[in-house]
VEXDREN-602514 format. One record per residue (C-alpha): residue number from 0; x, y, z; residue in three letters; chain. Coordinates in nm, 3 decimals, padded with zeros to 5 digits. Example, Ala and Ser with C-alpha at 12.3 -4.5 7.8 and 13.67 -1.06 7.14 Angstrom:
residues 2
{atom 0 {01.230 -00.450 00.780} ALA A}
{atom 1 {01.367 -00.106 00.714} SER A}
END
This chain:
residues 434
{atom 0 {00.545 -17.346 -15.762} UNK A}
{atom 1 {00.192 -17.436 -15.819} UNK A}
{atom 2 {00.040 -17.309 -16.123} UNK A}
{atom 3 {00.366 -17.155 -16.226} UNK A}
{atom 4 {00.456 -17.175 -16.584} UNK A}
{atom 5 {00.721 -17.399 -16.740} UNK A}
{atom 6 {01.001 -17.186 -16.898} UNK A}
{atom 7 {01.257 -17.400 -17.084} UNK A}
{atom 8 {01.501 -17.289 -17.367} UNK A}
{atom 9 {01.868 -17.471 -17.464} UNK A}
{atom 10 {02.114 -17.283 -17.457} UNK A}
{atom 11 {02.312 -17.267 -17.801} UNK A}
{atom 12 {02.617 -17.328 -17.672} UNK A}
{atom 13 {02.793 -17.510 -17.401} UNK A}
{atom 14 {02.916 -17.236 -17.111} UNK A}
{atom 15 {03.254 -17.167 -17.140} UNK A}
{atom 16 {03.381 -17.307 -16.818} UNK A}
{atom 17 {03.202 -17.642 -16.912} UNK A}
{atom 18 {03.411 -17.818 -16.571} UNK A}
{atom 19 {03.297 -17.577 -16.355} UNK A}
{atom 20 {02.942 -17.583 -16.439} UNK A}
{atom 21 {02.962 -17.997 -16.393} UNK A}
{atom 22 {03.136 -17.921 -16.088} UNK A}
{atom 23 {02.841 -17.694 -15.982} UNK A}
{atom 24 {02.627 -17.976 -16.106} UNK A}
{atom 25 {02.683 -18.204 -15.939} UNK A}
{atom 26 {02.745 -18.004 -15.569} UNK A}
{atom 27 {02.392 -17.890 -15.610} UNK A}
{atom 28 {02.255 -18.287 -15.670} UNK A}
{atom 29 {02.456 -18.355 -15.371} UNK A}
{atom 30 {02.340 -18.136 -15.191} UNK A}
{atom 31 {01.970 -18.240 -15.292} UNK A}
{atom 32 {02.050 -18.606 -15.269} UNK A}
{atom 33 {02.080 -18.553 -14.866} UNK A}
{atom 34 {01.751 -18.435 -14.903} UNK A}
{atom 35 {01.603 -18.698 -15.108} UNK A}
{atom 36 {01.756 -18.980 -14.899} UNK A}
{atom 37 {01.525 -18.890 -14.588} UNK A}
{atom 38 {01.235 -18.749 -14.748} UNK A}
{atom 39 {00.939 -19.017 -14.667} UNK A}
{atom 40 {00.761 -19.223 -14.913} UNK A}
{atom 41 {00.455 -19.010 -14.953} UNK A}
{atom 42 {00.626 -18.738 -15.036} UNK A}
{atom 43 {00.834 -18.905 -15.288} UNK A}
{atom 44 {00.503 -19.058 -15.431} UNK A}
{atom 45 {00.329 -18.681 -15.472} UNK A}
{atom 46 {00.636 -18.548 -15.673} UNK A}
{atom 47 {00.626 -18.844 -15.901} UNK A}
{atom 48 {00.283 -18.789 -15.931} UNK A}
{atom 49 {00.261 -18.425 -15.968} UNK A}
{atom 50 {00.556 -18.471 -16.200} UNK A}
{atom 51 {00.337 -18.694 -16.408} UNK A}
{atom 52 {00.068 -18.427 -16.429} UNK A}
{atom 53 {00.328 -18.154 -16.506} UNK A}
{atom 54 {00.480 -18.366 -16.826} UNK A}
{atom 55 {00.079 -18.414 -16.923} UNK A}
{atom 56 {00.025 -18.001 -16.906} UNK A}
{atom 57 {00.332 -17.913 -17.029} UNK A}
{atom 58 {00.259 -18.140 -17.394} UNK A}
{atom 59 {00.238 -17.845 -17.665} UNK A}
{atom 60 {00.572 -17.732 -17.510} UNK A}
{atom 61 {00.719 -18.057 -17.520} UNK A}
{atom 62 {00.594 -18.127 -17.883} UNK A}
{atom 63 {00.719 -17.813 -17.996} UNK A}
{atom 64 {01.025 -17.827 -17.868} UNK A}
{atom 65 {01.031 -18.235 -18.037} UNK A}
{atom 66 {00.941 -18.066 -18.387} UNK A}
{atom 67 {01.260 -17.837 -18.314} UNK A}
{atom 68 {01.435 -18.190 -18.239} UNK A}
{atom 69 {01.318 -18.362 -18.549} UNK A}
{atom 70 {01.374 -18.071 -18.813} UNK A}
{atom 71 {01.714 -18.090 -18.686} UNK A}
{atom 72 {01.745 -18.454 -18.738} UNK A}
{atom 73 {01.562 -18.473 -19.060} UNK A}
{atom 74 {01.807 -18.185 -19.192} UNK A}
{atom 75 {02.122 -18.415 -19.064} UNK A}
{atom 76 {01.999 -18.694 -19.261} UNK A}
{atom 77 {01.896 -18.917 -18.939} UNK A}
{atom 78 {01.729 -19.279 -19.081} UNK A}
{atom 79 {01.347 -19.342 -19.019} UNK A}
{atom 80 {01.464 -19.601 -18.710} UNK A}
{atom 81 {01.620 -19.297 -18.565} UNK A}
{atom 82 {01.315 -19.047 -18.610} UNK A}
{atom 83 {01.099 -19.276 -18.504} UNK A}
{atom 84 {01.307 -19.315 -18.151} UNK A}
{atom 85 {01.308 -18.984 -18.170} UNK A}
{atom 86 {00.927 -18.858 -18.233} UNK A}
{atom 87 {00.679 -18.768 -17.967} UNK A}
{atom 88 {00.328 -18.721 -18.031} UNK A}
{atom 89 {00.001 -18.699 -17.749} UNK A}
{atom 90 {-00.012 -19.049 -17.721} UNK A}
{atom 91 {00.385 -19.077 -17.631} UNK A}
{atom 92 {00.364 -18.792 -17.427} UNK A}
{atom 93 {00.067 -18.950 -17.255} UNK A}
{atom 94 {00.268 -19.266 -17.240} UNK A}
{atom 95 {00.579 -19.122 -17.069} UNK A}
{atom 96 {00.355 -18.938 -16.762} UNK A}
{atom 97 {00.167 -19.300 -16.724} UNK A}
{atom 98 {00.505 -19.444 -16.685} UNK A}
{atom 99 {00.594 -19.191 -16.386} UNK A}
{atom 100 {00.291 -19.244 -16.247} UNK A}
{atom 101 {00.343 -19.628 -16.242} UNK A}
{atom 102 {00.636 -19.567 -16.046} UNK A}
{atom 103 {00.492 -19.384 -15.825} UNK A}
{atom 104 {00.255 -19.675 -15.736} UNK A}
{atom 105 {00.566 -19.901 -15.660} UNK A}
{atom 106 {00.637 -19.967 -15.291} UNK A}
{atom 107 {00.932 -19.720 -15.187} UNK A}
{atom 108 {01.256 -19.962 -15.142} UNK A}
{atom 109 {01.431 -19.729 -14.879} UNK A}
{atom 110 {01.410 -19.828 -14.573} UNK A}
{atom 111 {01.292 -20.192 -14.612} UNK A}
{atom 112 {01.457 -20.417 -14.348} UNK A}
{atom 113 {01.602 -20.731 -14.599} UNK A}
{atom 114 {01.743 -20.937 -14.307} UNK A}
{atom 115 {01.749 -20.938 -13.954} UNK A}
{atom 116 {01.915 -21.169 -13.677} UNK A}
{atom 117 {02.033 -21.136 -13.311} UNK A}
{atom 118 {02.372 -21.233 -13.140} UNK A}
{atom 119 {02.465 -21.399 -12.877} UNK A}
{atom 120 {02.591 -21.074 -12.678} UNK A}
{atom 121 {02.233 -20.922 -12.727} UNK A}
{atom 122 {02.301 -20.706 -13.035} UNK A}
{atom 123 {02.020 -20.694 -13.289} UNK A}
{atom 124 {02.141 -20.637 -13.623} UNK A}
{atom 125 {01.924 -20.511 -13.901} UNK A}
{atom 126 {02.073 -20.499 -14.335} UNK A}
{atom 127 {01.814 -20.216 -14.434} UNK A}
{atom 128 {01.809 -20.068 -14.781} UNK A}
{atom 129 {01.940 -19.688 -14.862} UNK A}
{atom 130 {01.967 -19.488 -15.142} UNK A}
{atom 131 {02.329 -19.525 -15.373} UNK A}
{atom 132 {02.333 -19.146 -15.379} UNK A}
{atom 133 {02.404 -18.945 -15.721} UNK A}
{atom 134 {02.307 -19.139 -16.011} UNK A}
{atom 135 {02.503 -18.983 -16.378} UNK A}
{atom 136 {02.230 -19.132 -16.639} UNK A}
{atom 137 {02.379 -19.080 -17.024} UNK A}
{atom 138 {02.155 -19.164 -17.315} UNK A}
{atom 139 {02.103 -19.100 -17.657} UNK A}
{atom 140 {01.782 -19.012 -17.886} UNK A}
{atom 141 {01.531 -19.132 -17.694} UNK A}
{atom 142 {01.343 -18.805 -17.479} UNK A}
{atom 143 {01.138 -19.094 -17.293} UNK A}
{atom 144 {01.464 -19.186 -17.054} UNK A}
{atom 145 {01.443 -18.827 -16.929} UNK A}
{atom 146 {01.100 -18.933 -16.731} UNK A}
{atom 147 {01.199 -19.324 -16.681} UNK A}
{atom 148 {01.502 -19.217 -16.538} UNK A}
{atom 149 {01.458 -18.911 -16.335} UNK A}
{atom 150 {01.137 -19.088 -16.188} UNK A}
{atom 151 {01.309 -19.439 -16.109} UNK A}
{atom 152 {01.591 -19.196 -15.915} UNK A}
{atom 153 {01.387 -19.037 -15.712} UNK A}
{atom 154 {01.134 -19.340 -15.629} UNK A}
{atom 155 {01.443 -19.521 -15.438} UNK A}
{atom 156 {01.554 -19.186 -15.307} UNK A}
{atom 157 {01.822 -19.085 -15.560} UNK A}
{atom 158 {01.948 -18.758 -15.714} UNK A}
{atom 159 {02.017 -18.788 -16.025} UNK A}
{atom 160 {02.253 -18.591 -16.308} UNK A}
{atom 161 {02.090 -18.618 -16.683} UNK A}
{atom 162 {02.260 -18.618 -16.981} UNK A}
{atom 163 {02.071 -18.668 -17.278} UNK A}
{atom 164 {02.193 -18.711 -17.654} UNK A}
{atom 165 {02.251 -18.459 -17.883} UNK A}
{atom 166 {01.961 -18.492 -18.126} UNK A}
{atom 167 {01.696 -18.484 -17.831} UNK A}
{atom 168 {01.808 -18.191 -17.628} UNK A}
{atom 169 {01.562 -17.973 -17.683} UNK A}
{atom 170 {01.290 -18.247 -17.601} UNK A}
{atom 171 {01.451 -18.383 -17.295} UNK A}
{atom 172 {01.496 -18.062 -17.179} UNK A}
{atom 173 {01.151 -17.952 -17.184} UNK A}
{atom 174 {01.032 -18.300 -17.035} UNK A}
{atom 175 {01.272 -18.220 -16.697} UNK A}
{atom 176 {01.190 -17.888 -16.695} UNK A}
{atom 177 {00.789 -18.010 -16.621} UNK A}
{atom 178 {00.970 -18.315 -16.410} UNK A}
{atom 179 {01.127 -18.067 -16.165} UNK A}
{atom 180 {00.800 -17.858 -16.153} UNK A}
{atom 181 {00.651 -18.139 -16.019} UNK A}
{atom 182 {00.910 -18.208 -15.727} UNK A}
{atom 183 {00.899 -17.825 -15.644} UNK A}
{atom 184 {00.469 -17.895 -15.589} UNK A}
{atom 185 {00.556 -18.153 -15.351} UNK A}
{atom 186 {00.855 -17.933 -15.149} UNK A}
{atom 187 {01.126 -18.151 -15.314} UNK A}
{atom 188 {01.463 -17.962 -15.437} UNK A}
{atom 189 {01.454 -17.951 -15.814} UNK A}
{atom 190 {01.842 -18.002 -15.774} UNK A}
{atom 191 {01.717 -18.369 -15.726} UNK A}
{atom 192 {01.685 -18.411 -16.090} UNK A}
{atom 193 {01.962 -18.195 -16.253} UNK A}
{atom 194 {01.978 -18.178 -16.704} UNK A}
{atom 195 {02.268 -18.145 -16.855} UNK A}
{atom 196 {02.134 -17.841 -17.131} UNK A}
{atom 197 {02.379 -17.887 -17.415} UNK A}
{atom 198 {02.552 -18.136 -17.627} UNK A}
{atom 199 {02.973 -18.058 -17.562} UNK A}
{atom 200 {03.107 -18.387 -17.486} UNK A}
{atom 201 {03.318 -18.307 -17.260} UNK A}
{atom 202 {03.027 -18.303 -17.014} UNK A}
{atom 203 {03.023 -18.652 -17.077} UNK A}
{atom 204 {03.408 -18.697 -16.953} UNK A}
{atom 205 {03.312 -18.499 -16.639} UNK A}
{atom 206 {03.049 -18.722 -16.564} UNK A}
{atom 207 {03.279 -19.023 -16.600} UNK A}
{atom 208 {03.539 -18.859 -16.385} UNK A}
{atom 209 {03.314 -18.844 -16.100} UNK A}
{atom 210 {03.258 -18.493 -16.081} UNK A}
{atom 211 {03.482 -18.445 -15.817} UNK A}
{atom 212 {03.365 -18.722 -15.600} UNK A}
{atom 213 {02.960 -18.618 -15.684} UNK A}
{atom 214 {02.850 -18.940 -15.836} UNK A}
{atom 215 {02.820 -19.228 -15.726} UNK A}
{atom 216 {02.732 -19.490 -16.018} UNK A}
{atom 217 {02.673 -19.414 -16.415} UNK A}
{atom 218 {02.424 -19.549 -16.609} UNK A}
{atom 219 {02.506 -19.553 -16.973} UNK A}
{atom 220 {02.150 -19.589 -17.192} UNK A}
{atom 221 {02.252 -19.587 -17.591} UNK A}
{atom 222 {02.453 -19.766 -17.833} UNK A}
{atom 223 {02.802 -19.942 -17.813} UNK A}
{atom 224 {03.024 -19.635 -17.913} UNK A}
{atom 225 {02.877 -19.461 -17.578} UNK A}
{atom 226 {02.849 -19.779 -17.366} UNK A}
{atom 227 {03.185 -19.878 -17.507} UNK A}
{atom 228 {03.335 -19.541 -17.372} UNK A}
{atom 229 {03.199 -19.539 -17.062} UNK A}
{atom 230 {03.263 -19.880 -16.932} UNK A}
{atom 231 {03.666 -19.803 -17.077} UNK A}
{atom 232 {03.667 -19.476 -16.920} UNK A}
{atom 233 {03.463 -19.411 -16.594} UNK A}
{atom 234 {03.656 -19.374 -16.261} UNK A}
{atom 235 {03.283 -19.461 -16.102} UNK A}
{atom 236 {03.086 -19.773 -16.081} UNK A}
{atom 237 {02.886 -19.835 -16.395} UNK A}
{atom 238 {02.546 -20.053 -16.456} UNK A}
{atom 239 {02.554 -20.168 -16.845} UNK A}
{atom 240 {02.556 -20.383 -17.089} UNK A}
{atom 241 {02.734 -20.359 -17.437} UNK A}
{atom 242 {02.577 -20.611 -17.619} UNK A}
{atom 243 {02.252 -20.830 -17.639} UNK A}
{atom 244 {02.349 -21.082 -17.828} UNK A}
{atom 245 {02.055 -21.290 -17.717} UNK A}
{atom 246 {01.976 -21.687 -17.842} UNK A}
{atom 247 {01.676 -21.901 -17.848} UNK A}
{atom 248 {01.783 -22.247 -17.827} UNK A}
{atom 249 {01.485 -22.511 -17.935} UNK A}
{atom 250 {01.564 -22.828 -17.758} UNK A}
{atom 251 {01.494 -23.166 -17.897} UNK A}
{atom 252 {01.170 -23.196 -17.643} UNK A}
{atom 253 {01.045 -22.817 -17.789} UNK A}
{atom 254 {00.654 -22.817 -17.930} UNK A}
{atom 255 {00.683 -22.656 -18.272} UNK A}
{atom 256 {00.350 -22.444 -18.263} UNK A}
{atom 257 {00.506 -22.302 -17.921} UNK A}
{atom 258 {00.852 -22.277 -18.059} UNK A}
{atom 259 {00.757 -22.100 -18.386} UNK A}
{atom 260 {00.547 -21.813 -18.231} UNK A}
{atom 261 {00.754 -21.765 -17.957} UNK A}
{atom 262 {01.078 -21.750 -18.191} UNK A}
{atom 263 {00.903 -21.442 -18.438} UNK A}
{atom 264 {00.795 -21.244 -18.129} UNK A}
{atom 265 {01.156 -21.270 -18.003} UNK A}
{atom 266 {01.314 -21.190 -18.325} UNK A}
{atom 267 {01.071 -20.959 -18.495} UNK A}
{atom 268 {00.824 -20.793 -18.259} UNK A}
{atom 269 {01.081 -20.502 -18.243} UNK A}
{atom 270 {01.424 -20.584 -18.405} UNK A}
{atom 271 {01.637 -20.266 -18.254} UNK A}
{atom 272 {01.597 -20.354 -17.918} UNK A}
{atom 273 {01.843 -20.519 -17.656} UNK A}
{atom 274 {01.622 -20.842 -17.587} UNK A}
{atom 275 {01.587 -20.933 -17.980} UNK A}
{atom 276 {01.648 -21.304 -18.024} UNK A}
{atom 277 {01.993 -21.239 -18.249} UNK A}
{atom 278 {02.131 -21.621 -18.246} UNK A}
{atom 279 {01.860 -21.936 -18.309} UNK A}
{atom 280 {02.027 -22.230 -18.169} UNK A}
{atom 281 {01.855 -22.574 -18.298} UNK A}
{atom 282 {01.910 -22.897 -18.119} UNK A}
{atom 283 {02.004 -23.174 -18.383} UNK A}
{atom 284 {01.734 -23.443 -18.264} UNK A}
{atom 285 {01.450 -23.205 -18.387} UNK A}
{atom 286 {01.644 -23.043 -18.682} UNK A}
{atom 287 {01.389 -23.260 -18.921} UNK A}
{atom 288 {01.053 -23.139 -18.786} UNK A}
{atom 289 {01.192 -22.787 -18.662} UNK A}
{atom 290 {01.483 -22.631 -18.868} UNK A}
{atom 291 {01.267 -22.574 -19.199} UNK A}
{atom 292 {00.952 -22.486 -19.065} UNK A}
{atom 293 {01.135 -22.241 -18.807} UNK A}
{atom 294 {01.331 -22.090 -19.081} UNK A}
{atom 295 {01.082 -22.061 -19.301} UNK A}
{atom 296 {00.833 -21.861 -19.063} UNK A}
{atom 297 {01.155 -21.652 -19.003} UNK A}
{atom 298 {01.181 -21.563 -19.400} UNK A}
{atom 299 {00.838 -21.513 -19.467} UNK A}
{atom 300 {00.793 -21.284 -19.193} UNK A}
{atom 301 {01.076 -21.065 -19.354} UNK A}
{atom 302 {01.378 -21.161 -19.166} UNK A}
{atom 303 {01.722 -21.280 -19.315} UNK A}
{atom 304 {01.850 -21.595 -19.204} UNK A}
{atom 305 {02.255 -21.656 -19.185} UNK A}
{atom 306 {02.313 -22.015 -19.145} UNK A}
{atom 307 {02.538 -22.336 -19.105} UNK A}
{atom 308 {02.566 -22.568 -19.393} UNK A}
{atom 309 {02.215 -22.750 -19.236} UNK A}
{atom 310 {02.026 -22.439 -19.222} UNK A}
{atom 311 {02.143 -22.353 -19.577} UNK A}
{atom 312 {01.991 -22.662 -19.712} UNK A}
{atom 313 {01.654 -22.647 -19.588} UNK A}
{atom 314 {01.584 -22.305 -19.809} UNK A}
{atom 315 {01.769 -22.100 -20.092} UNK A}
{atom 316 {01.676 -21.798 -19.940} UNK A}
{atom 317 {01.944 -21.876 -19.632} UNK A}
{atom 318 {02.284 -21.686 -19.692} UNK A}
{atom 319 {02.582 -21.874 -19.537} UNK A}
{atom 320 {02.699 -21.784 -19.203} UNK A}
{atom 321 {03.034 -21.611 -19.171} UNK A}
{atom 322 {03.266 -21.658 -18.834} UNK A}
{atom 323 {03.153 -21.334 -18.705} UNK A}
{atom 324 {02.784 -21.347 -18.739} UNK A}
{atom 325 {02.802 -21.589 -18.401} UNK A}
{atom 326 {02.937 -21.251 -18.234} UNK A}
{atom 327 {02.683 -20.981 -18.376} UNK A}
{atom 328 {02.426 -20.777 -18.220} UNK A}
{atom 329 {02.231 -20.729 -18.525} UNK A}
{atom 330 {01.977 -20.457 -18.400} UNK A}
{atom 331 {01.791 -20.540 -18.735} UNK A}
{atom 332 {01.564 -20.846 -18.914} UNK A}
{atom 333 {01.863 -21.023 -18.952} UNK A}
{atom 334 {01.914 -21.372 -18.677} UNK A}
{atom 335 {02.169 -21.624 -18.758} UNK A}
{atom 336 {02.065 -21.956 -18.719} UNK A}
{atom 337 {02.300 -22.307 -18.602} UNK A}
{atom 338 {02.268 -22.676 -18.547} UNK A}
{atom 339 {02.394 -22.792 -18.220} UNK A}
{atom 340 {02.451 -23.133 -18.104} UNK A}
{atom 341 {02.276 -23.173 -17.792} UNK A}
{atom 342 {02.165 -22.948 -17.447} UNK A}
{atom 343 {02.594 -22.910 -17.387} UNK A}
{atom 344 {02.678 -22.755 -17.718} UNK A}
{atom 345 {02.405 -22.552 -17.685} UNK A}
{atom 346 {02.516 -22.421 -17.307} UNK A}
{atom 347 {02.853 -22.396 -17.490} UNK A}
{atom 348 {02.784 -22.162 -17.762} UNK A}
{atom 349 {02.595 -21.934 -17.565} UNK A}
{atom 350 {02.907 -21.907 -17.295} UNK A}
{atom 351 {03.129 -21.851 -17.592} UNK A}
{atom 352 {02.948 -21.627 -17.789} UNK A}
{atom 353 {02.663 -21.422 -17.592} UNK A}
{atom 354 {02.658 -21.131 -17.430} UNK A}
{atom 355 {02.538 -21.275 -17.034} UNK A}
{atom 356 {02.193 -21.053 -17.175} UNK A}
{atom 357 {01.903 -21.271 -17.209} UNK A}
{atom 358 {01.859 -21.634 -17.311} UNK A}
{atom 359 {01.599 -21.854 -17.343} UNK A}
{atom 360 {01.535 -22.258 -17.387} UNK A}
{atom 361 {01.189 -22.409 -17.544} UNK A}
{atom 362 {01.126 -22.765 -17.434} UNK A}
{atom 363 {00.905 -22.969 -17.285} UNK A}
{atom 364 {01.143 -23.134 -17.079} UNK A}
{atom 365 {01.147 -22.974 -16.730} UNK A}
{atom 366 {01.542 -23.131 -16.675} UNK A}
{atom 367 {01.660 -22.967 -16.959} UNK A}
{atom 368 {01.496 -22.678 -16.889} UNK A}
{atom 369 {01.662 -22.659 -16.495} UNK A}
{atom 370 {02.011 -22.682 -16.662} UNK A}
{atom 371 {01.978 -22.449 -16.892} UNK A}
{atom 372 {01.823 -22.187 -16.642} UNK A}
{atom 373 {02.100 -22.296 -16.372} UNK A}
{atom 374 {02.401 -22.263 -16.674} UNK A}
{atom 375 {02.332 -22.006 -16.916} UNK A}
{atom 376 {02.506 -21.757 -16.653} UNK A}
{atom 377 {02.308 -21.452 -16.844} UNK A}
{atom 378 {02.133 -21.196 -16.639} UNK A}
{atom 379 {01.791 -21.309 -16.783} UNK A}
{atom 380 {01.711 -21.659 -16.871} UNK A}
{atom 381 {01.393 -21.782 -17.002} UNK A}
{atom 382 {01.171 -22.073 -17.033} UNK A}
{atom 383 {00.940 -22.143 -17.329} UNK A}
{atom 384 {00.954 -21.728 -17.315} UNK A}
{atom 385 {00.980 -21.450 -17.598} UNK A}
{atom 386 {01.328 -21.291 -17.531} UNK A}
{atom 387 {01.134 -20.940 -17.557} UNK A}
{atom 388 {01.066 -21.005 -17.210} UNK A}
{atom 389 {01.374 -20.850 -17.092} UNK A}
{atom 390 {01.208 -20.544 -16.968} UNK A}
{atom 391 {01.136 -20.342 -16.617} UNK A}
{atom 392 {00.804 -20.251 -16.693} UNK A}
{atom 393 {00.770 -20.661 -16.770} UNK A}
{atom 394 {00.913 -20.755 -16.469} UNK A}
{atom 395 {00.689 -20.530 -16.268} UNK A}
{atom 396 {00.935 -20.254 -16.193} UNK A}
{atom 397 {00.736 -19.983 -16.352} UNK A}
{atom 398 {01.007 -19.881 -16.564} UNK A}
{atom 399 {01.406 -19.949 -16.589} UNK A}
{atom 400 {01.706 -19.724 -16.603} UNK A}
{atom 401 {01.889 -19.989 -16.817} UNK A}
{atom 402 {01.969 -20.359 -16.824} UNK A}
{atom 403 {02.322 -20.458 -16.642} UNK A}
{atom 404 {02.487 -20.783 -16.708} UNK A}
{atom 405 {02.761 -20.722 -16.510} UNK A}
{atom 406 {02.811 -20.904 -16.171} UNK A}
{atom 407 {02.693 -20.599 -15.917} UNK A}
{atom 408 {02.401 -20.626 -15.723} UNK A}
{atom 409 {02.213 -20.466 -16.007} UNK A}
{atom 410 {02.169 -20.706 -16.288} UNK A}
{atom 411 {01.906 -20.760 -16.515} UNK A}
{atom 412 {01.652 -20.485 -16.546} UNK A}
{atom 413 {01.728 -20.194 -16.291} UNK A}
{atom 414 {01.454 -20.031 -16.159} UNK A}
{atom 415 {01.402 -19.863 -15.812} UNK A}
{atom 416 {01.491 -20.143 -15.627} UNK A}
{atom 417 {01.804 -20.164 -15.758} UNK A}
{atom 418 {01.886 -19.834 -15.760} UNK A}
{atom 419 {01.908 -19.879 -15.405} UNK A}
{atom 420 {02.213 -20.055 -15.203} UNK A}
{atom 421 {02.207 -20.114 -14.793} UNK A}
{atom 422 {02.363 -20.028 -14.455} UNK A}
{atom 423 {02.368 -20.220 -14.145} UNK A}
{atom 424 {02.169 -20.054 -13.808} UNK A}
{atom 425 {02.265 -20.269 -13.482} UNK A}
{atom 426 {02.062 -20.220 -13.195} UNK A}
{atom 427 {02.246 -20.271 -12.854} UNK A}
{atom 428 {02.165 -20.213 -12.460} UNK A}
{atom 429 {02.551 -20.117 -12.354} UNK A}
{atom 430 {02.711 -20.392 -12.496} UNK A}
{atom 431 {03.115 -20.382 -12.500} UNK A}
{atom 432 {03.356 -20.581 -12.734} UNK A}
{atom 433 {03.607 -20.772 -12.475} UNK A}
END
């Protein structure tokens, strides 16, 4: 398929038989996933790469197809947040094909040997990684998954079954439809990568029936109403989380200077996303050098403060707390702020209220900071650390396909590595079991 041109148009309407094309779906990915799971690492690597250098060719047709996106949007009444997750331009576009080709750089997970021993009777055994199979990946606005996903899939050996929001199909669609190219270049099956091309959502509920048996895990990527669903109603494994109710906590033994720059970039560097500090946790033996400052910086910077009674009395501007605010994901400049008693209350609130997301502790006081990092059982906990850390491509993955907090094997960012799980190959010389 070198040099051929990318064709890609959505159809209108969902095919009639919308379980049977699914069905078909996700025979073909298994199909290709067979493929995928032997197919060595330098192969794997030139797909991703020539994928990259498709997405980069194929940018006027991917804009175009985002303007189509976007008019659509606009004409719905979408808000600025939304158009802005939804908007491509050259440098986005450019963004997206560096992100494939970062992957591509990462070592290739399958086939790494984790553990090995030897028995008594001779055997060797040998826990090696392997792909999980057929990934379903459902998002929402943002066209960007569509590479970050497809490309983390096929890096640890995965096909993978796509199905983007409504708003962004025509965008998505055009950015798999140079994806695939790519793995065609390389003699991959473009059945590796499969789209789903329209918005019915019952596609959705045949993805979180299994397809038949198809897929393996499902990797919801979007708000609670579709993370909510999913975790209620897939018959599959999922890797999720539904909130990110994330706290700082400033301990008694915090530096301000630290704790006040390291608070605004976790709040307000970007307030939509799922590592934004929502919760500010203050320990009561600093609350007369911290709380005002802290709270201060926080309104000045254009954030609204809900707080206890003490956090109410150190500025006007503070609007009182209700019961639930403890409990919300804000997704917005809004953090709610508390007095705690000590290091325990702290530990406390964070099991009662949080989301097992991302936490983080700023002190000075390496003890305090061991329990908290040992306690907080959240898939991400930080030391004297911006909460907006909670990222693959910060963690060195390259990219992620989502953050899990669950209790799987994937938690925390999921990138390739985790997109992989493991078999056992023993090694005998006629051995018998008496």
């Amino acid at each position: 398929m070198t040099g051929a041109p990318i064709e890609h148009a959505v159809p209108p309407e969902a095919p009639a038989d919308i379980a049977g094309h699914m069905a078909g779906l996700g025979r073909r990915a298994r199909a290709a996933a067979r493929v995928l799971a032997v197919a060595d690492a330098q192969t794997k690597t030139a797909a991703l790469k020539a994928a990259a250098h498709r997405i980069r060719a194929a940018a006027p047709a991917i804009l175009a197809a985002n303007a189509a996106d976007l008019a659509r949007a606009r004409a719905d009444g979408m808000s600025a947040a939304f158009l802005d997750r939804l908007a491509l331009d050259a440098g986005r576009i450019s963004a997206i094909a560096d992100g494939v080709e970062m992957v591509a750089g990462l070592p290739d997970p399958v086939g790494t040997v984790t553990e090995r021993w030897t028995r008594p009777n001779g055997l060797a055994i040998e826990r090696v990684r392997t792909p999980l199979g057929v990934i379903g990946v459902i998002y929402e606005s943002r066209p960007n998954v569509t590479a970050d996903a497809a490309a983390l899939c096929v890096r640890a050996g995965n096909a993978v079954i796509l199905r983007g929001g409504s708003d962004s199909l025509q965008s998505s669609g055009a950015i798999h439809a140079a994806f695939v190219a790519g793995l065609a270049e390389a003699g991959l099956p473009e059945d590796a990568v499969q789209f789903v091309p329209f918005a019915d959502r019952a596609a959705v509920g045949a993805m979180l029936a299994g397809l038949g048996g198809a897929l393996d895990v499902i990797v919801p990527r979007g708000g609670k109403g579709l993370v909510g669903r999913v975790q209620a109603e897939a018959r599959v494994p999922v890797f999720a989380h539904l909130d990110g109710i994330v706290h700082v906590y400033v301990h008694a033994a915090a530096d301000l200077a630290m704790a006040r720059t390291v608070l605004l970039n976790a709040k307000m560097r970007r307030t939509g996303i799922c590592g934004a500090a929502e919760t500010l946790l203050v320990d009561r033996a600093c609350a007369d050098r911290m709380l005002a400052p802290l709270v201060t910086a926080l309104l000045d910077a254009g954030c609204e403060v809900r707080g206890d009674a003490a956090t109410q009395a150190v500025d006007a501007r503070v609007v009182p707390a209700k019961p639930e605010d403890w409990d919300t994901e804000y997704e917005d400049a809004i953090i709610s702020v508390k007095l705690v008693s000590d290091l325990d209350e702290a530990i406390a609130h964070i099991e009662g209220h949080g989301s097992h997301h991302t936490d983080s502790i700023l002190t000075e006081d390496a003890e305090a900071a061991r329990r908290f990092l040992a306690e907080v059982d959240s898939a991400i906990v930080l030391h004297n650390a911006s909460t907006q850390f909670a990222d693959g491509g910060e963690f060195g993955f390259g990219a992620e396909i989502g953050i899990a907090t669950g209790r799987m094997h994937a938690r925390g960012p999921v990138g390739a590595e985790q997109l992989t799980t493991f078999k056992y190959r023993v090694h005998g010389s006629g051995q018998t079991r008496p």
